[in-house]
C-alpha beads as a LAMMPS data file, in Angstrom:
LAMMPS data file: protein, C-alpha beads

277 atoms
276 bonds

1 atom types
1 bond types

-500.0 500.0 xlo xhi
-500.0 500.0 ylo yhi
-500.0 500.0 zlo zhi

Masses

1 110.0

Atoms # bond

1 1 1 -297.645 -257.035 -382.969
2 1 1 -295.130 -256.349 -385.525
3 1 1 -291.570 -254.780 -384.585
4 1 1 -289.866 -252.115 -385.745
5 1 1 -289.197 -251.014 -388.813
6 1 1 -285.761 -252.146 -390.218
7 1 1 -284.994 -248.858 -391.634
8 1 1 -285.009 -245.379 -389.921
9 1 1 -287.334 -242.971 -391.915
10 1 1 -286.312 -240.551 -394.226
11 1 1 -286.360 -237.041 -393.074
12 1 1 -288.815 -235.048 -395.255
13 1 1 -288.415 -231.264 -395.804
14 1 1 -288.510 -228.616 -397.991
15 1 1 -285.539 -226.728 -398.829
16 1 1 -285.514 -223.065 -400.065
17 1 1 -284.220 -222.285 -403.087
18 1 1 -285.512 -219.577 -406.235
19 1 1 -288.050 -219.966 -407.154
20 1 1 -289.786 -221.574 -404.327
21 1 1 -289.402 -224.403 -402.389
22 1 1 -287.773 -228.013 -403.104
23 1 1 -289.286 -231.417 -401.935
24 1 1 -286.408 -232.919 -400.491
25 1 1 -286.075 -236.912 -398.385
26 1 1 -283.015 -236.951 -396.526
27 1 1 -281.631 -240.400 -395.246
28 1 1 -278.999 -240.168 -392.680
29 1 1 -276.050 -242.279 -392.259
30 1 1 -276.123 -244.904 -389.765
31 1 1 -273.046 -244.112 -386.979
32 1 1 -270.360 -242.504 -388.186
33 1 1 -270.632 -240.693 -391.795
34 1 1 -268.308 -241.886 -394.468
35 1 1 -269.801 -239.471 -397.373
36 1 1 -272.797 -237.767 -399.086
37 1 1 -274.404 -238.531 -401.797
38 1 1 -277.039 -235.739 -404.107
39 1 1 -279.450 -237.551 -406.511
40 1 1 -279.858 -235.694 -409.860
41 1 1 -283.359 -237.236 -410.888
42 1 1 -284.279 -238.683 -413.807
43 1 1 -286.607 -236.997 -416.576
44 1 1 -290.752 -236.626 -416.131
45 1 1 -292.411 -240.330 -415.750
46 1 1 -288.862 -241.830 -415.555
47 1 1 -288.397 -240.438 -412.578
48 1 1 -291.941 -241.781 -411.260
49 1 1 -291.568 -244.926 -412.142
50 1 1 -287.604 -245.057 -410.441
51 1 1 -288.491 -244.081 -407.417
52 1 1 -288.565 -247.421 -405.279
53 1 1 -285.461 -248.321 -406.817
54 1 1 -283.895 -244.819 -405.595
55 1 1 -285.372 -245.256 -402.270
56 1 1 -283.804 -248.832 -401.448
57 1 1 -280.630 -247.214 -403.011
58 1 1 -280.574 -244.812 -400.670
59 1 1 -281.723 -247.007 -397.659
60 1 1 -278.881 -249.292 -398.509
61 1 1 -276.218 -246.615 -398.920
62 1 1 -277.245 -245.140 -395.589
63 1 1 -277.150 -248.326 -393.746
64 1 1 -273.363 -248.194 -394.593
65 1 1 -272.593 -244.881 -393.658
66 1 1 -273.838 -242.589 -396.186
67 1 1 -275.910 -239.550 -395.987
68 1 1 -278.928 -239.644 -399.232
69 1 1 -280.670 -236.612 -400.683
70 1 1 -282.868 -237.242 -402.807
71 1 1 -284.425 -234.052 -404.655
72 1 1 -287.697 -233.110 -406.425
73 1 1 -286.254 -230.198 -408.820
74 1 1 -288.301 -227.688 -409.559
75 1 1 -291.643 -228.097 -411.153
76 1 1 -291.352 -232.225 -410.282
77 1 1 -292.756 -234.121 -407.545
78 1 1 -293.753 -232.321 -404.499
79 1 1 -291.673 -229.228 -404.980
80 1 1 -292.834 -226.052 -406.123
81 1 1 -293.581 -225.060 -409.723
82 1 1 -295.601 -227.077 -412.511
83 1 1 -293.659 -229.292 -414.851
84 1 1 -294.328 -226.241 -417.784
85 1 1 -292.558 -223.635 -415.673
86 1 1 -289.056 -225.561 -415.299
87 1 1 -285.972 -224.841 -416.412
88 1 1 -282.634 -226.735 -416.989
89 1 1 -280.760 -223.594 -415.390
90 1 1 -283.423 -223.730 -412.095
91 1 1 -282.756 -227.406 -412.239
92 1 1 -278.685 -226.628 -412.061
93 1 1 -279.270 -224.322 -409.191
94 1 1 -281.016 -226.833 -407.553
95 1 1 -278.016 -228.910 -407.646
96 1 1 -275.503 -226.276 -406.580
97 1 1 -278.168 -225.551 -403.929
98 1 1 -278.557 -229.259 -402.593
99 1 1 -274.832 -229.562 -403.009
100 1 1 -274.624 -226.592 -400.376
101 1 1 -276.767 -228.137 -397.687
102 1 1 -275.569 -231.910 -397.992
103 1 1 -272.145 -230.168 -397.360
104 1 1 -273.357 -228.394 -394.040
105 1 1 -275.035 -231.457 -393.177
106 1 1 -273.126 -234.378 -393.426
107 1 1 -269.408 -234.243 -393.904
108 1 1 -266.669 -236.586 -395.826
109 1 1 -266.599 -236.936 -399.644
110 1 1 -269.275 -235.684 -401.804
111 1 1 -270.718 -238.060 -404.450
112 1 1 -273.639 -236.919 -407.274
113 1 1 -275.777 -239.718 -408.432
114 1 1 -276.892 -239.011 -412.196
115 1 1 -280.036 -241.312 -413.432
116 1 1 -281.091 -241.557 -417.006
117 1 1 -280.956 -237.850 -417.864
118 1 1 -279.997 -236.630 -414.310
119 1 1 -276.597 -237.852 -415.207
120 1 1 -275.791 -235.254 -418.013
121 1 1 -277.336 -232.758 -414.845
122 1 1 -274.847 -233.837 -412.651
123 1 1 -272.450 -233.698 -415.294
124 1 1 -273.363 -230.060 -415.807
125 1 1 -273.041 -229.602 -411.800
126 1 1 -269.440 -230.462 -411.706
127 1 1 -268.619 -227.676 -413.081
128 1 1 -269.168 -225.418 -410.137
129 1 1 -269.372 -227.748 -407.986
130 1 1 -265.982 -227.790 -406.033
131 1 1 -264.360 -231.033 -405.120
132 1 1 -266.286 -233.827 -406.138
133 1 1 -265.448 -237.441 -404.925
134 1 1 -267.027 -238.510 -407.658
135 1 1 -270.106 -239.096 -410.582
136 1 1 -272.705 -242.794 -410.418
137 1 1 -274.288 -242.923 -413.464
138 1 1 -277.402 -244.712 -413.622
139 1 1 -277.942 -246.111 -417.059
140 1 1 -277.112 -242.495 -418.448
141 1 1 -278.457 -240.776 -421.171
142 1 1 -275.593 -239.398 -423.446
143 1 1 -277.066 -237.359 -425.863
144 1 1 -279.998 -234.697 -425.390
145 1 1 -281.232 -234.751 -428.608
146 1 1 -281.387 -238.046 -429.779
147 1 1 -283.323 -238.449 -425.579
148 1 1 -285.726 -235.510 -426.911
149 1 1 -286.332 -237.765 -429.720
150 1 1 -287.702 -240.216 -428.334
151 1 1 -289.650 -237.989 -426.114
152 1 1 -291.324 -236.375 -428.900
153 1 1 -292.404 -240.090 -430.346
154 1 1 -294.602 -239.998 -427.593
155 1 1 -296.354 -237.204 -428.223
156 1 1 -296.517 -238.861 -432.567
157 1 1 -297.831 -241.906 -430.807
158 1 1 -300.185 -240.098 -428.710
159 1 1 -301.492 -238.294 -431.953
160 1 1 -301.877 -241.265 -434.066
161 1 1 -304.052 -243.212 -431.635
162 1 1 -306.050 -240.214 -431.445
163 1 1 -306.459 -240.676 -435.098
164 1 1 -304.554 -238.037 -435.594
165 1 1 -301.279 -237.665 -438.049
166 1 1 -297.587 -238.069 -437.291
167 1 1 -296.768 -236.315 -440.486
168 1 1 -293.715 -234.050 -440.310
169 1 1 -292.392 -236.530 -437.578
170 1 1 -290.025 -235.292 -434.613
171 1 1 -289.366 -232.520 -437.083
172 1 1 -292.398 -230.703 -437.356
173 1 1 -292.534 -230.851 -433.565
174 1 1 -288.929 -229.554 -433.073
175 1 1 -290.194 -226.743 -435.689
176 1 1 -292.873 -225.951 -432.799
177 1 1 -290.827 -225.514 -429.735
178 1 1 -288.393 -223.762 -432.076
179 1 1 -291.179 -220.957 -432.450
180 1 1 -291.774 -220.863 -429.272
181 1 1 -294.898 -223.032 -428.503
182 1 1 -295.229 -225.580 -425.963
183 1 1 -296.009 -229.023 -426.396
184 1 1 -298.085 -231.030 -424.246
185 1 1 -296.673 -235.090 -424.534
186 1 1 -297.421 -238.156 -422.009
187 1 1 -299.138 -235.558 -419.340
188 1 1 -296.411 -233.336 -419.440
189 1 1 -296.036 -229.714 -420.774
190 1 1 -292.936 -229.257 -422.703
191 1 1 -291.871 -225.514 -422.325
192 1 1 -289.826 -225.054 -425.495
193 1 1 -286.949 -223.417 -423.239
194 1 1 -286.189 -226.927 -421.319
195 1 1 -286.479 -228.307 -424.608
196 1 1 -284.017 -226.782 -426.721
197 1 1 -281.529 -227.000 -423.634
198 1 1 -282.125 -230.667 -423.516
199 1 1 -281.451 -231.197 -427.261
200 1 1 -277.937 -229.043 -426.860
201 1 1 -276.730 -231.584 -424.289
202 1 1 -273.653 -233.655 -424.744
203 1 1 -271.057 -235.354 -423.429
204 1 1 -268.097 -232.858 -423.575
205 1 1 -265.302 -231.771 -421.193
206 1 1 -264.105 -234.763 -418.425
207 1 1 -265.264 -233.930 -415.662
208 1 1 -262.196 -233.400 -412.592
209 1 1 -263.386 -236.310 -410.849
210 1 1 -264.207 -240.225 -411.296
211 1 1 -267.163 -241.412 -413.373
212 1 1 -268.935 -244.840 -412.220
213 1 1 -271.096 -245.588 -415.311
214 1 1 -274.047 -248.480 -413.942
215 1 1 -275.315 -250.145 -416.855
216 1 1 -278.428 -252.568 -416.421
217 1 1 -279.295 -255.737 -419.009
218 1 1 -281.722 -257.845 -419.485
219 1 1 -279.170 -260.507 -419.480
220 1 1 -276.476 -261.920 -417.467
221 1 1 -272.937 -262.219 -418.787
222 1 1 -273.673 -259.010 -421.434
223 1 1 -271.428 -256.149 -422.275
224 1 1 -272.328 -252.447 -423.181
225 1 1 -274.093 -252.293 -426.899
226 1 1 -271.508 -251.445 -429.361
227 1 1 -272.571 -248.430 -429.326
228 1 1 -272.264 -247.240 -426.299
229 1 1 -268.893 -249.379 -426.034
230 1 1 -267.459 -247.388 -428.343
231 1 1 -268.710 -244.443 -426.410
232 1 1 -267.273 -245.337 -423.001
233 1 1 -263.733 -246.294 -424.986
234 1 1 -264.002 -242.362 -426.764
235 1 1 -264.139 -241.176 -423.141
236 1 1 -261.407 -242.891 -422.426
237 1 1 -259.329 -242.029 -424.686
238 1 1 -260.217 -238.470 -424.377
239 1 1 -259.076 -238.860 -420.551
240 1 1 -262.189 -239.657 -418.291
241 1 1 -261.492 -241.275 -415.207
242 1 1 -264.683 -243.696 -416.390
243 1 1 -265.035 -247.240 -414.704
244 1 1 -267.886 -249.753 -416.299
245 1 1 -269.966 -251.951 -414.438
246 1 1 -272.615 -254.247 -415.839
247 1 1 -275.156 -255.997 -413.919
248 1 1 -278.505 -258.168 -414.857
249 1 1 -281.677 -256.569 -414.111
250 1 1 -285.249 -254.888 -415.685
251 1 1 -285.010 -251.531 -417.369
252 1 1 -287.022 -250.216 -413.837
253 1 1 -287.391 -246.263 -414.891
254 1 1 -289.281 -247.710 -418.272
255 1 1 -291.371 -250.219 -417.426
256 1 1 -295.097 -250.109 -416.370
257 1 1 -294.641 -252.136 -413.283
258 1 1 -292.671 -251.364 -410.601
259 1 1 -289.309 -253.643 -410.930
260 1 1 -286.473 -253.853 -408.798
261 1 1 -282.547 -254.641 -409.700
262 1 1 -281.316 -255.742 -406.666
263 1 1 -277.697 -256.130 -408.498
264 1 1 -277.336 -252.528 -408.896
265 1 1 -278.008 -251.555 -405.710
266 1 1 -275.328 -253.766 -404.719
267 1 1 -272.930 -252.555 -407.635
268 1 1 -273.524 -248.823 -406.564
269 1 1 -272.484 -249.347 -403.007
270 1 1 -269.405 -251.617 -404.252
271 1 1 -268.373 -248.488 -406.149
272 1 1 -268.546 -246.219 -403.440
273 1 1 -266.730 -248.276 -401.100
274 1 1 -263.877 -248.846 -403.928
275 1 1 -263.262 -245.286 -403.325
276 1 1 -263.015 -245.684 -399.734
277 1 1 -260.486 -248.121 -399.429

Bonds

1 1 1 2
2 1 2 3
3 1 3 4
4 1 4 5
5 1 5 6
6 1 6 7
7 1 7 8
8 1 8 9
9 1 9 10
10 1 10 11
11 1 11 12
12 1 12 13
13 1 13 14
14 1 14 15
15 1 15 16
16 1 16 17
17 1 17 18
18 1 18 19
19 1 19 20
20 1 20 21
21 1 21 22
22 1 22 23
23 1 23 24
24 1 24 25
25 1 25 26
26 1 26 27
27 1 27 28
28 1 28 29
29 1 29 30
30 1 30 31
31 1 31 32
32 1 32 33
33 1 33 34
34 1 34 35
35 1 35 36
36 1 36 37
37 1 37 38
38 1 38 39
39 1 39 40
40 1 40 41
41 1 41 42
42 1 42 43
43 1 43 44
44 1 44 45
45 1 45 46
46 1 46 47
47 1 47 48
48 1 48 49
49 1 49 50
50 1 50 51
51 1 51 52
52 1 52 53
53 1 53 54
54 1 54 55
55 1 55 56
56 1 56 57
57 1 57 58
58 1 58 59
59 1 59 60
60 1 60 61
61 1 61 62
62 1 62 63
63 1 63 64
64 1 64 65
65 1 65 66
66 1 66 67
67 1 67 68
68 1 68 69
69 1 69 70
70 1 70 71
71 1 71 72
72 1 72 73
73 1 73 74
74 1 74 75
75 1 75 76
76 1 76 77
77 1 77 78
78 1 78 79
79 1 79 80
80 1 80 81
81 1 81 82
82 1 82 83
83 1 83 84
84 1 84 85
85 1 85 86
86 1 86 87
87 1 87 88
88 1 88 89
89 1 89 90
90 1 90 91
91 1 91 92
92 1 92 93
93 1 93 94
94 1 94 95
95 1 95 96
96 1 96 97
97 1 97 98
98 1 98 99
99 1 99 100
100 1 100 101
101 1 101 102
102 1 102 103
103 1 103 104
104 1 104 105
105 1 105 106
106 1 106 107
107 1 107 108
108 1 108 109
109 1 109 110
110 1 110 111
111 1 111 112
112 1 112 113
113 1 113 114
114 1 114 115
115 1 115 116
116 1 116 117
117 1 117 118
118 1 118 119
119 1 119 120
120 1 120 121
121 1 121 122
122 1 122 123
123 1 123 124
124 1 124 125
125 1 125 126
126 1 126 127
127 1 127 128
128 1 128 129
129 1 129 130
130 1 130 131
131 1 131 132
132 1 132 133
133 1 133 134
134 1 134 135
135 1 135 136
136 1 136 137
137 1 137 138
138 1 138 139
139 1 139 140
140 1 140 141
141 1 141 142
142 1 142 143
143 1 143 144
144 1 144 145
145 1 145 146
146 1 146 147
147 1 147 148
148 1 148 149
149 1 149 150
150 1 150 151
151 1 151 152
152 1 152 153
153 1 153 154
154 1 154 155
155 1 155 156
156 1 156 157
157 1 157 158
158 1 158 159
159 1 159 160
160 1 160 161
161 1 161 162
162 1 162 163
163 1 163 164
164 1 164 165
165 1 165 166
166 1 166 167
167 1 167 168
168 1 168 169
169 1 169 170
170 1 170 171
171 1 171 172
172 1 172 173
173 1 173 174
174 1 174 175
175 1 175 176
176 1 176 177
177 1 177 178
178 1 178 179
179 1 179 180
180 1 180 181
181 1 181 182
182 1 182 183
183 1 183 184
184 1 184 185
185 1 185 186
186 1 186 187
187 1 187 188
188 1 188 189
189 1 189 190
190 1 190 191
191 1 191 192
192 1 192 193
193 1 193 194
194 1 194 195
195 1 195 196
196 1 196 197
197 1 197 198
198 1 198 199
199 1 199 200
200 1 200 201
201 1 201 202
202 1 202 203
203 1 203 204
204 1 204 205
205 1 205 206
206 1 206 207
207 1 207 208
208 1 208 209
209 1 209 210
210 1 210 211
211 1 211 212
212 1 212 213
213 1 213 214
214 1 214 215
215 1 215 216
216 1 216 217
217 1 217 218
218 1 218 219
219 1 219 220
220 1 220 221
221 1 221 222
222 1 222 223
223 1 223 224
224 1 224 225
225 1 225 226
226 1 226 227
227 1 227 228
228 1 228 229
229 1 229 230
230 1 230 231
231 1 231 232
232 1 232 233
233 1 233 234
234 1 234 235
235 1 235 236
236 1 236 237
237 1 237 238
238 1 238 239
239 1 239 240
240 1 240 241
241 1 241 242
242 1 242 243
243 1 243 244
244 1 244 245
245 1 245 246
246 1 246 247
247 1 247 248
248 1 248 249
249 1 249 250
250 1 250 251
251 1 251 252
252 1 252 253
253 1 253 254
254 1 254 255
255 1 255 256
256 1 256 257
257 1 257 258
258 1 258 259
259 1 259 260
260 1 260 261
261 1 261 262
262 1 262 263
263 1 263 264
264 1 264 265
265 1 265 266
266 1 266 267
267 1 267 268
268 1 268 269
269 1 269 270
270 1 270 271
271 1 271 272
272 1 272 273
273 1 273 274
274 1 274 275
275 1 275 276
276 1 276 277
């Protein structure tokens, strides 16, 4: 007979918001709550293909303490919508709308959780967010348009193993969802409004709180790339409250397998805590 499971389940529900409903897994803290803690999801198969690793993340963090919501937005997952009908404003009010239930629910300091391209979301979130204890980036993405880039690569690659052409490259395909047509790459349709929001995103104004920036390599013993170095130094300089942390580990939200990174999981709770104390 086997025993009980070493983790409590996650409480599933769906939580209103416009349009529709959101998919929501809630994992309580275990005894008293030091903190809450809103995932901003990664981007389309990303997202997929992360969510083990944001699961045991969130097991872990609620083991010591800290309440874990983690979010279909709309037209993802289980929530409402189809992937062609979202919108990086719904997705915002998703946040702001998450962000106003994990506050009823679980009380102490208020962390958002940004992977990949969820972290320029949560980014975008602080704004109206109120008091923030703080931003985890998960191996962020930086800049929306060179991301939508190699998004629309997908859709060349797709083409050309069709037999099709990839003449006109990302171009011609920007040219597209600049006149309004939607684009249908890796399974997913591309409404042209998501994607010209995407492509406008950028690191700008510090946000009023600290940033944890998780980086993952291949390798132990690595630092950033240089470019993304000189990218953490330029925030910096321009004031960010910005910590770095490398760990060793597989690049989990791209691969085909499922892969773990058991360092980061440790490294994200490490960061938490070093706000604690």
């Amino acid at each position: 007979m086997s025993g009980a499971p070493s983790h409590p389940p996650a409480h599933p529900f769906f939580l209103d918001a416009q349009p529709g409903r959101r998919f929501c897994l809630y994992h309580r803290p275990h005894g008293m709550a030091r903190g809450a803690v809103l995932l901003a999801p990664a981007f389309a198969e990303e997202m997929n293909r992360a969510r083990r690793m944001c699961a045991l993340q969130a097991r872990l963090l609620a083991e010591h303490g800290y309440g874990v919501l983690l979010i279909d937005t709309y037209g993802c997952g289980d929530s409402d919508g189809e992937f062609g009908d979202a919108r990086w404003e719904i997705w915002k009010s998703d946040m702001r709308i998450a962000l106003g239930w994990m506050r009823s629910e679980c009380p102490g300091p208020v962390w958002l959780w940004g992977l990949r391209l969820g972290a320029l979301l949560a980014l975008e979130a602080t704004r109206d967010a109120g008091e923030l204890a703080g931003l985890l980036w998960w191996q962020p993405v930086t800049d929306g348009s060179s991301y939508l880039t190699q998004f629309l690569r997908l859709r060349l690659a797709a083409d050309m193993l069709a037999g099709g052409t990839s003449e006109g490259g990302t171009d011609r395909l920007r040219r597209e969802l600049e006149a309004g047509n939607a684009l249908e790459i890796a399974g997913y349709q591309l409404a042209p409004e998501l994607a010209l929001a995407i492509d406008a995103l950028r690191l700008t104004q510090a946000p009023s709180c600290p940033v944890h920036w998780l980086e993952v390599l291949s390798q132990a013993g690595r630092d950033l790339p240089p470019g993304r170095a000189r990218l953490v130094q330029h925030c910096a300089q321009a004031g960010w409250d910005l910590r770095k942390h490398v760990v060793e580990g597989p690049s989990f939200w791209a691969t085909q397998e499922i892969e773990e990174a058991p360092a980061l999981l440790r490294a994200t709770l490490a960061a938490l805590q070093s706000e604690a104390s």
